[in-house]
mmCIF file as Biopython writes it, N, C-alpha, C and O atoms, coordinates in Angstrom:
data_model
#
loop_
_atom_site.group_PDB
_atom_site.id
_atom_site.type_symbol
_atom_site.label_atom_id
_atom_site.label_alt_id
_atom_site.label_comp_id
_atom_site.label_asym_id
_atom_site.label_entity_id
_atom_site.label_seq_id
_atom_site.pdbx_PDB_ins_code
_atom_site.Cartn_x
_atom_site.Cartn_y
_atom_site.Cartn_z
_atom_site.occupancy
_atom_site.B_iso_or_equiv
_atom_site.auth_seq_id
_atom_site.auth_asym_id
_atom_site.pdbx_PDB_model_num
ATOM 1   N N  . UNK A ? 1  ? 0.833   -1.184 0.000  1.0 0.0 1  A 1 
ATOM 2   C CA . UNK A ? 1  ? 0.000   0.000  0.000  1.0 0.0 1  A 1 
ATOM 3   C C  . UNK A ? 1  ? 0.875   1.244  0.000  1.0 0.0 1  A 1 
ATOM 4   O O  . UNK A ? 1  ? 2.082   1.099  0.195  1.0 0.0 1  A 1 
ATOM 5   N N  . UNK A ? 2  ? 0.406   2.357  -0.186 1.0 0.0 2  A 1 
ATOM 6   C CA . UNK A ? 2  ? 1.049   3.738  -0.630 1.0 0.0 2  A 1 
ATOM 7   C C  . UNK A ? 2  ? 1.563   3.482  0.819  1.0 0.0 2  A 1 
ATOM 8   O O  . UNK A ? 2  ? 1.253   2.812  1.804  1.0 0.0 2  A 1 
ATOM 9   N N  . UNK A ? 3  ? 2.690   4.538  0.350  1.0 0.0 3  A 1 
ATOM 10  C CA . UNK A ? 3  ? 4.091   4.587  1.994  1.0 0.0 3  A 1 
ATOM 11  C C  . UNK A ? 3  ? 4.540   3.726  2.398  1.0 0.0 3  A 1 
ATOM 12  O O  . UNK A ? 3  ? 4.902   3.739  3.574  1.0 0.0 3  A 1 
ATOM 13  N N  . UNK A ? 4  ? 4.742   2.396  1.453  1.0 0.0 4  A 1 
ATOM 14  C CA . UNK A ? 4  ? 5.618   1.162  1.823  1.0 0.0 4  A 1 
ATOM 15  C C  . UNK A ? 4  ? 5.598   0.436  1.047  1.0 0.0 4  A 1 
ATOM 16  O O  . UNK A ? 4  ? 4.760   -0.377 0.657  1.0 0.0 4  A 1 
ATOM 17  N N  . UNK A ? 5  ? 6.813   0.768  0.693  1.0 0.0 5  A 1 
ATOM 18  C CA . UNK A ? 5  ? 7.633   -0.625 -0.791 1.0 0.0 5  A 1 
ATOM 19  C C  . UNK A ? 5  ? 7.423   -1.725 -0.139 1.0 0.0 5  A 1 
ATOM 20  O O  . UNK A ? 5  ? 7.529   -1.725 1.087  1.0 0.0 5  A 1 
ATOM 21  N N  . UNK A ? 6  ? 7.114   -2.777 -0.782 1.0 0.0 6  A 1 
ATOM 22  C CA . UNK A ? 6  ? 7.126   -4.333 -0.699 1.0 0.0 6  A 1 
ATOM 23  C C  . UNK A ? 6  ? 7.003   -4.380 0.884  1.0 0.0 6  A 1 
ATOM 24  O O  . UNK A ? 6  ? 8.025   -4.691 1.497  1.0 0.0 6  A 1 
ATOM 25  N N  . UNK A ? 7  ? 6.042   -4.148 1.484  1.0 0.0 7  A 1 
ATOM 26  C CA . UNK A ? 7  ? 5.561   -4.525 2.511  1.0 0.0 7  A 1 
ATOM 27  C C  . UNK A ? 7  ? 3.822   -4.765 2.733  1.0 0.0 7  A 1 
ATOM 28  O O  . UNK A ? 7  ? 3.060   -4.620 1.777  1.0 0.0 7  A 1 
ATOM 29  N N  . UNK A ? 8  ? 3.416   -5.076 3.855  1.0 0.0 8  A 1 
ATOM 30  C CA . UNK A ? 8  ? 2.142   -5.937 3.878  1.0 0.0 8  A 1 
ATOM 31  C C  . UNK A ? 8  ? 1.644   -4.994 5.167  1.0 0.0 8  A 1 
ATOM 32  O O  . UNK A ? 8  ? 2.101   -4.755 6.285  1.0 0.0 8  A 1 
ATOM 33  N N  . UNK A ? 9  ? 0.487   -4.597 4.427  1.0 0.0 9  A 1 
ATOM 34  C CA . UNK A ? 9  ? -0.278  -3.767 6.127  1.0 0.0 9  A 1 
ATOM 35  C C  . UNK A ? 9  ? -1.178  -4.826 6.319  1.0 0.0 9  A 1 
ATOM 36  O O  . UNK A ? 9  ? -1.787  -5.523 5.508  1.0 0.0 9  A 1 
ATOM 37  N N  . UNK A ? 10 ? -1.138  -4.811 8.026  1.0 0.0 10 A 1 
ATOM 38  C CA . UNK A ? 10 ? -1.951  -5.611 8.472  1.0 0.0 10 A 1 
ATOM 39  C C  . UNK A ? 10 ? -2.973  -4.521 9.411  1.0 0.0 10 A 1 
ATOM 40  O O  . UNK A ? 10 ? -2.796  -3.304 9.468  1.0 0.0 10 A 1 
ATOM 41  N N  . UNK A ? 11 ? -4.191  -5.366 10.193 1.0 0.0 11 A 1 
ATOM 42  C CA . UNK A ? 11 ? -4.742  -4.721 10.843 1.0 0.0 11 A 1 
ATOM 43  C C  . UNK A ? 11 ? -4.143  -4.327 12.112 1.0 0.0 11 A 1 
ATOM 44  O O  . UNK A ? 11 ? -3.680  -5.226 12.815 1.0 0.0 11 A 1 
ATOM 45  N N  . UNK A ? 12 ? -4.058  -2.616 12.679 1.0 0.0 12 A 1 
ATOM 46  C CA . UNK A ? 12 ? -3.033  -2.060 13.612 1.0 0.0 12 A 1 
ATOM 47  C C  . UNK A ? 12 ? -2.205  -1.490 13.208 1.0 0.0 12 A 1 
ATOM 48  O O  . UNK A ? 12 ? -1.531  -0.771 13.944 1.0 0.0 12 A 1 
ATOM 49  N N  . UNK A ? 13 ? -2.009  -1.587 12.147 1.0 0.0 13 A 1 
ATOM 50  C CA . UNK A ? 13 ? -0.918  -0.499 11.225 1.0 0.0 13 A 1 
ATOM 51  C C  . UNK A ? 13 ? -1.694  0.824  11.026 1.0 0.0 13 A 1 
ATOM 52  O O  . UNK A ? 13 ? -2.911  0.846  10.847 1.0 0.0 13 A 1 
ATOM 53  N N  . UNK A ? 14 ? -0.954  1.864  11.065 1.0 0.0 14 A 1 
ATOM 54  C CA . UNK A ? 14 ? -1.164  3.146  10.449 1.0 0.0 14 A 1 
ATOM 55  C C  . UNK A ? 14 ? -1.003  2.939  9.018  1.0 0.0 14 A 1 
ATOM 56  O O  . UNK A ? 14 ? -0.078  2.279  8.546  1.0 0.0 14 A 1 
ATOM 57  N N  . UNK A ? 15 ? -1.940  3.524  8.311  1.0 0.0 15 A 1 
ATOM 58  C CA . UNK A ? 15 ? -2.170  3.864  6.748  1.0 0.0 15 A 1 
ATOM 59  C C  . UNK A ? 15 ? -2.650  5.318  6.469  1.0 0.0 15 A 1 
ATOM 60  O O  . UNK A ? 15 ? -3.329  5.957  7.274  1.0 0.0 15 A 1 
ATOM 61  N N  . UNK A ? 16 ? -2.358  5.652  5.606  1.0 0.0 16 A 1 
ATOM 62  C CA . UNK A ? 16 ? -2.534  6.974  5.005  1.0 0.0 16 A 1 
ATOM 63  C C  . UNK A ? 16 ? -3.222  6.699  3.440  1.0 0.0 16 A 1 
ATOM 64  O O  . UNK A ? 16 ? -2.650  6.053  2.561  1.0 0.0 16 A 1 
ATOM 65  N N  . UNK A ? 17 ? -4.442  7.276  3.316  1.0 0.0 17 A 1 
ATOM 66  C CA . UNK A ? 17 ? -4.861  6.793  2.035  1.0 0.0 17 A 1 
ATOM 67  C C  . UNK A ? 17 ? -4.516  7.501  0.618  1.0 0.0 17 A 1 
ATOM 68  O O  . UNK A ? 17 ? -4.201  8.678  0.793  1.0 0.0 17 A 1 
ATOM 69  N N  . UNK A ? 18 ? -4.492  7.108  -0.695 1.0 0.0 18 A 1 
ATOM 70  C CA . UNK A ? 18 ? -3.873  7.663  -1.411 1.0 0.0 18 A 1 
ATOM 71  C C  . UNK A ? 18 ? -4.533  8.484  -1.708 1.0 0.0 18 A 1 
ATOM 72  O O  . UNK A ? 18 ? -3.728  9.361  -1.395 1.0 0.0 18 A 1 
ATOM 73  N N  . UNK A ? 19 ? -5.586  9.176  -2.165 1.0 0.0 19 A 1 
ATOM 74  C CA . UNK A ? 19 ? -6.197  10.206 -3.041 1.0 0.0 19 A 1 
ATOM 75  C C  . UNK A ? 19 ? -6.417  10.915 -1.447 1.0 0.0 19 A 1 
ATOM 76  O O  . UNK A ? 19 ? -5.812  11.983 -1.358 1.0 0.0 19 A 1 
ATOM 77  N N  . UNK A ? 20 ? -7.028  10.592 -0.420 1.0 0.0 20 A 1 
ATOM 78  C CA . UNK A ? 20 ? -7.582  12.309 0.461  1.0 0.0 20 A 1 
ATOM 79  C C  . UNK A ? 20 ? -6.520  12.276 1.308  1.0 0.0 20 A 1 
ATOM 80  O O  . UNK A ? 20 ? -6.677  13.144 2.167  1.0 0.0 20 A 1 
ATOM 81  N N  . UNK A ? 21 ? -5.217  11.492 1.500  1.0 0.0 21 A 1 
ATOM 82  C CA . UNK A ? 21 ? -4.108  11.407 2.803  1.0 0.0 21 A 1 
ATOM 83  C C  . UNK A ? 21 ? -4.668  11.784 4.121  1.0 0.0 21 A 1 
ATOM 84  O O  . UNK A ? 21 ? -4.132  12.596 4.875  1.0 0.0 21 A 1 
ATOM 85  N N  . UNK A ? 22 ? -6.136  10.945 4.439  1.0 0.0 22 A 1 
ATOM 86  C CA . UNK A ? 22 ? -6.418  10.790 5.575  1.0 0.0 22 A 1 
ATOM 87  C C  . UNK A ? 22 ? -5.482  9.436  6.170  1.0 0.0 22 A 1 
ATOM 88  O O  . UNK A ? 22 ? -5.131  8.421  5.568  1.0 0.0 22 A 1 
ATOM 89  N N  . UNK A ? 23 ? -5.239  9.853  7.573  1.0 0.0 23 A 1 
ATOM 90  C CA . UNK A ? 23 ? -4.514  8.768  8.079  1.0 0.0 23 A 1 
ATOM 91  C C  . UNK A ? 23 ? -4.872  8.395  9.600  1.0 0.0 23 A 1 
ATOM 92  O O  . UNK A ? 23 ? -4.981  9.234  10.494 1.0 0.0 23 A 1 
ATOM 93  N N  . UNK A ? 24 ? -5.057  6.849  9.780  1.0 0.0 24 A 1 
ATOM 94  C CA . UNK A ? 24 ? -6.071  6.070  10.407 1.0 0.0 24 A 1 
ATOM 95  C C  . UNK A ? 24 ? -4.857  4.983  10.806 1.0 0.0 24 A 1 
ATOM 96  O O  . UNK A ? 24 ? -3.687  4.882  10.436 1.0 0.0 24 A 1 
ATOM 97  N N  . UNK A ? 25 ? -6.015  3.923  12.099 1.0 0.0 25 A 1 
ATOM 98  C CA . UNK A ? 25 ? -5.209  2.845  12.008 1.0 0.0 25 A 1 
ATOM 99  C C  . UNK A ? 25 ? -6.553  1.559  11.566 1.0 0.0 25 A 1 
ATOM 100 O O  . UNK A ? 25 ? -7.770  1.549  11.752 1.0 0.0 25 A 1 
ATOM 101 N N  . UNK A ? 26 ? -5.422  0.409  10.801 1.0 0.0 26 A 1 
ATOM 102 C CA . UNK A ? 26 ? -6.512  -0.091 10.171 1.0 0.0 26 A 1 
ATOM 103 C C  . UNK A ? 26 ? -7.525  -0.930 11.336 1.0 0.0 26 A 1 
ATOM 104 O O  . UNK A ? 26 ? -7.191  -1.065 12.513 1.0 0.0 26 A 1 
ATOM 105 N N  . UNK A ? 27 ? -8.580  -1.358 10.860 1.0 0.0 27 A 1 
ATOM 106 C CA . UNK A ? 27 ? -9.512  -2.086 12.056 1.0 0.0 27 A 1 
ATOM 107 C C  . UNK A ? 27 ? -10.165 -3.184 10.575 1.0 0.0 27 A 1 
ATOM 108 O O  . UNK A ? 27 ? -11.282 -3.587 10.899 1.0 0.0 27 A 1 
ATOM 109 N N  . UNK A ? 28 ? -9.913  -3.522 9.671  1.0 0.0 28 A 1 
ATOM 110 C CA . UNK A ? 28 ? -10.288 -4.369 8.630  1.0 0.0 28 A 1 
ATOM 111 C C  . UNK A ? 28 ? -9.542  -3.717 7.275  1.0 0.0 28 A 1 
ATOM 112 O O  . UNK A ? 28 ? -9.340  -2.578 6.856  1.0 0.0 28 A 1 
ATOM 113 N N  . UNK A ? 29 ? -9.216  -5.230 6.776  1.0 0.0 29 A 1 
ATOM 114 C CA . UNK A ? 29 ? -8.925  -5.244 4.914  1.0 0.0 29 A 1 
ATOM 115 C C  . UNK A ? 29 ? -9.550  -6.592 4.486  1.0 0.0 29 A 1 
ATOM 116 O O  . UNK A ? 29 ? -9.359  -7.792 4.681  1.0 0.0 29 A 1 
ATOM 117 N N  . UNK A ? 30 ? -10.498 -5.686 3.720  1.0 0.0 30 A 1 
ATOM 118 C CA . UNK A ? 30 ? -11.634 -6.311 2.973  1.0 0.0 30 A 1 
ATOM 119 C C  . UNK A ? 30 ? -10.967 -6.330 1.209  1.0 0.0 30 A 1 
ATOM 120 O O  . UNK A ? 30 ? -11.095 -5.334 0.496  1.0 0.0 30 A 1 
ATOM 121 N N  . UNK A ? 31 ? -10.345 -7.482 0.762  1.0 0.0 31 A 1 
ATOM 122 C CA . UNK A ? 31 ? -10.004 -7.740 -0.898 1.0 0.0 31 A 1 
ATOM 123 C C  . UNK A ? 31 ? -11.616 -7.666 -1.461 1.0 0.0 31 A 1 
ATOM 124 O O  . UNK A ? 31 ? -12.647 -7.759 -0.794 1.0 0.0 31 A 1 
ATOM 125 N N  . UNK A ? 32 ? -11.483 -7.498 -2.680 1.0 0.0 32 A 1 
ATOM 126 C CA . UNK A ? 32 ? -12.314 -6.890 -3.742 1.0 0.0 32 A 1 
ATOM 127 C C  . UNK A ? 32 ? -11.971 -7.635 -4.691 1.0 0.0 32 A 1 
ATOM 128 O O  . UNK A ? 32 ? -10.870 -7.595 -5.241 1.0 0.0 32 A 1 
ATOM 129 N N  . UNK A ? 33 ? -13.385 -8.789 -5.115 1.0 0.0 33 A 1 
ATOM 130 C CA . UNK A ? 33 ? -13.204 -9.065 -6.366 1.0 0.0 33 A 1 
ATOM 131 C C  . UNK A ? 33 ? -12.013 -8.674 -7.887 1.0 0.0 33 A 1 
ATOM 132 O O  . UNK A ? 33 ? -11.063 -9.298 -8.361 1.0 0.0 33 A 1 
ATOM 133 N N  . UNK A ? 34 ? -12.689 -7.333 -8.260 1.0 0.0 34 A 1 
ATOM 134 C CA . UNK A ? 34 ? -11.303 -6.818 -9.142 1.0 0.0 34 A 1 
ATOM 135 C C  . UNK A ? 34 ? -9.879  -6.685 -8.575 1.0 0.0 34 A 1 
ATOM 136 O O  . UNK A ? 34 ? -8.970  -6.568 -9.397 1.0 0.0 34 A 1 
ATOM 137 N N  . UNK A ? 35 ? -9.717  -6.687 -7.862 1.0 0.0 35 A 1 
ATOM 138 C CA . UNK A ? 35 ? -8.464  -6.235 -7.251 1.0 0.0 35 A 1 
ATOM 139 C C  . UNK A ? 35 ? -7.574  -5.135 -6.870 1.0 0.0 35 A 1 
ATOM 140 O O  . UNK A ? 35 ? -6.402  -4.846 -7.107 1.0 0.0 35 A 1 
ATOM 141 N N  . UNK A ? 36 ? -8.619  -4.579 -6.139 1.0 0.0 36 A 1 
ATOM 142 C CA . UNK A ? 36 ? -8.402  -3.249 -5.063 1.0 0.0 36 A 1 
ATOM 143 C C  . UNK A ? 36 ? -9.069  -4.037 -3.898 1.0 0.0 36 A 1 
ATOM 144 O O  . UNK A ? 36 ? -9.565  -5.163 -3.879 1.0 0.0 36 A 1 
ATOM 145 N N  . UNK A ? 37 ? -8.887  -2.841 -2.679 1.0 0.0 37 A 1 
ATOM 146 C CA . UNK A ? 37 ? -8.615  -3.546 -1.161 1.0 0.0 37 A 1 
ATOM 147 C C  . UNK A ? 37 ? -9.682  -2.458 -0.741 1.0 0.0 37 A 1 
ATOM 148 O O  . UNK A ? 37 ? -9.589  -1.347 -1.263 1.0 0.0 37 A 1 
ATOM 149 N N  . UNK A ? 38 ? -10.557 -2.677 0.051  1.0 0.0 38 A 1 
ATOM 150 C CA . UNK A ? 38 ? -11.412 -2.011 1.373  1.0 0.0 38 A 1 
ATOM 151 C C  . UNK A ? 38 ? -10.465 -1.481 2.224  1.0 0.0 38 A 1 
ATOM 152 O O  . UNK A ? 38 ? -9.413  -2.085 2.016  1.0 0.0 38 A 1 
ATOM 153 N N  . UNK A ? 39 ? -10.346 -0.762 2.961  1.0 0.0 39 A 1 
ATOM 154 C CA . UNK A ? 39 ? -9.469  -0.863 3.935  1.0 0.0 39 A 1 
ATOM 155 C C  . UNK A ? 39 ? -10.281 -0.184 5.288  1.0 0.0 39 A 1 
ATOM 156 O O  . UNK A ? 39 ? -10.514 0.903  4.760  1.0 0.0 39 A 1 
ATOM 157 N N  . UNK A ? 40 ? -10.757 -0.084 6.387  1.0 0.0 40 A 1 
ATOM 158 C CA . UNK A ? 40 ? -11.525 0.420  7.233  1.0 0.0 40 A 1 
ATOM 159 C C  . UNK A ? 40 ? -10.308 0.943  8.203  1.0 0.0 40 A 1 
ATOM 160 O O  . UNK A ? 40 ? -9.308  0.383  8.650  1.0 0.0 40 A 1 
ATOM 161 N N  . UNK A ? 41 ? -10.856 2.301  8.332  1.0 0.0 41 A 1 
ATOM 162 C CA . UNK A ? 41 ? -9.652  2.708  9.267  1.0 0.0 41 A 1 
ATOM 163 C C  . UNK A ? 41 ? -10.297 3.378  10.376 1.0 0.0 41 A 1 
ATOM 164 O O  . UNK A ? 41 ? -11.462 3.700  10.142 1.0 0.0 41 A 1 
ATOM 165 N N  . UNK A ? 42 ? -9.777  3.721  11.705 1.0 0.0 42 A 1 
ATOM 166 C CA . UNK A ? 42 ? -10.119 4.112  12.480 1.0 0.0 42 A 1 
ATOM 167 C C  . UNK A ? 42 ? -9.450  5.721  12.907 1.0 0.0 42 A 1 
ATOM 168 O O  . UNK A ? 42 ? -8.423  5.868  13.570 1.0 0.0 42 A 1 
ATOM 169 N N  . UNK A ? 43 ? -10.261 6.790  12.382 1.0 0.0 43 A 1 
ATOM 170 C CA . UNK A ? 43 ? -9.160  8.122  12.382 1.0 0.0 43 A 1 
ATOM 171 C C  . UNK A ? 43 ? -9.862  8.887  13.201 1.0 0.0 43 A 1 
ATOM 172 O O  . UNK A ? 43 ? -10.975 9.245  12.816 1.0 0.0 43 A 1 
ATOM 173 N N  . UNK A ? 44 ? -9.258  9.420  14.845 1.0 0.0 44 A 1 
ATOM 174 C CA . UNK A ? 44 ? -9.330  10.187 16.075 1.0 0.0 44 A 1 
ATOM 175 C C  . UNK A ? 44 ? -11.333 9.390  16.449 1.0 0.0 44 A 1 
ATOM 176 O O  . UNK A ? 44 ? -12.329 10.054 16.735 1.0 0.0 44 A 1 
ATOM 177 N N  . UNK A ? 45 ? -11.243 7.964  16.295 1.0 0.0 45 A 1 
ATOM 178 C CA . UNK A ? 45 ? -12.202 7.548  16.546 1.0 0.0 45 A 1 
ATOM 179 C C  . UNK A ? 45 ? -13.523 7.364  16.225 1.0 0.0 45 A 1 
ATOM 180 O O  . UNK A ? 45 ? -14.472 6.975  16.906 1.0 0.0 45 A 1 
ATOM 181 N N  . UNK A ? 46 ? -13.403 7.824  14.687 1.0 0.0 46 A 1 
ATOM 182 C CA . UNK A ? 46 ? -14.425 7.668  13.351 1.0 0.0 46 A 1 
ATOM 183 C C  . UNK A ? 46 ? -14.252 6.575  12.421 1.0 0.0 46 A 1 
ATOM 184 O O  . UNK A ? 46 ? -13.181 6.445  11.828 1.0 0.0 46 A 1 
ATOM 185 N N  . UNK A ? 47 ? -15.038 5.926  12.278 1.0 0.0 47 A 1 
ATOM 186 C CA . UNK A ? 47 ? -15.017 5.092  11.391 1.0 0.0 47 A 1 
ATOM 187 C C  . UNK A ? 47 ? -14.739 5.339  9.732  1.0 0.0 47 A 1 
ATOM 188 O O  . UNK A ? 47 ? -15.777 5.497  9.090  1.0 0.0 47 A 1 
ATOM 189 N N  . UNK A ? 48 ? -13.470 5.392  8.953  1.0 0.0 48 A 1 
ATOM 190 C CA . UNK A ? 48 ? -13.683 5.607  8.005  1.0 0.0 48 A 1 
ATOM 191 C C  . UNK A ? 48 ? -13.301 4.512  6.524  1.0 0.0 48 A 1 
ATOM 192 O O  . UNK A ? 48 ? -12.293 3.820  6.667  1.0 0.0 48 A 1 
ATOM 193 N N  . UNK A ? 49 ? -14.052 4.367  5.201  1.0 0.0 49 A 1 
ATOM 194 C CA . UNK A ? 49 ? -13.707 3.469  4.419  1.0 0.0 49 A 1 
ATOM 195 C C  . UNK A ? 49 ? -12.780 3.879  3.418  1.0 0.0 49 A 1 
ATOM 196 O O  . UNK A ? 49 ? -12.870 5.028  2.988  1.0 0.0 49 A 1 
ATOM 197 N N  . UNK A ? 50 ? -11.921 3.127  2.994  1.0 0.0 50 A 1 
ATOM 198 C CA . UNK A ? 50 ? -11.093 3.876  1.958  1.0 0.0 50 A 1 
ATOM 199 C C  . UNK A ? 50 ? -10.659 2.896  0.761  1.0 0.0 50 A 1 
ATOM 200 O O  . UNK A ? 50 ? -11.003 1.751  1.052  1.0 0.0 50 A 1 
ATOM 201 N N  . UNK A ? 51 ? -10.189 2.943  -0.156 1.0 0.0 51 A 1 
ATOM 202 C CA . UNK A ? 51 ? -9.910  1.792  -1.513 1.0 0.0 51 A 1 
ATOM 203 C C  . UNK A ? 51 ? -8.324  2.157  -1.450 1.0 0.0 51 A 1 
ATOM 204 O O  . UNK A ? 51 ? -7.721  3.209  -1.237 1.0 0.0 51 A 1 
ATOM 205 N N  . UNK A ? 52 ? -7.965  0.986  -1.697 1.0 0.0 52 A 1 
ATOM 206 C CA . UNK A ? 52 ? -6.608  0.639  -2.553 1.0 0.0 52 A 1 
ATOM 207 C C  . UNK A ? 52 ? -6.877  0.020  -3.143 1.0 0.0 52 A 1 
ATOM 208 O O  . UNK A ? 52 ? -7.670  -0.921 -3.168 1.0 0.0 52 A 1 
ATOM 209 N N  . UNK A ? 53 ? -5.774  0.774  -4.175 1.0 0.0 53 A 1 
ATOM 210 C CA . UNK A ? 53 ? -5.282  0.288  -5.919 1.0 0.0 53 A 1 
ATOM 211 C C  . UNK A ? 53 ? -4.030  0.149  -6.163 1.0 0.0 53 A 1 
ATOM 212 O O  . UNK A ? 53 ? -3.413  1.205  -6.299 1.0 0.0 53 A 1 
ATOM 213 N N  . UNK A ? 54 ? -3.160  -1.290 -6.315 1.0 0.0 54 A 1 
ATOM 214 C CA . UNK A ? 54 ? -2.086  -1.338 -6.640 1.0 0.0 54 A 1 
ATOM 215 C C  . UNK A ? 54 ? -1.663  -0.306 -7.739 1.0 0.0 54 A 1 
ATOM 216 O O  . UNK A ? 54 ? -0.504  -0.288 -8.155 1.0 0.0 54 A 1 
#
């Protein structure tokens, strides 16, 4: 995911999303048929959803 070469976010990691650079920690990664990622993050205690795209 954006902000880390060849590495693997898991849930508890900080992520920063690519298009609004809101940044959360994850609480779910949900894969997607086509192949982009859900990612549910938790930012100052809001629930928020976001997509990755290799």
């Amino acid at each position: 995911m954006a902000g880390r070469k060849s590495a693997l976010y898991k849930v508890g990691d900080t992520y920063t999303s690519q298009k609004s650079k809101v940044t959360g920690v994850i609480k779910e990664i949900v894969p997607n048929a086509n192949g982009s990622v859900r990612v549910k993050l938790d930012v100052e205690g809001n629930t928020r959803w976001t997509t990755w795209k290799a």
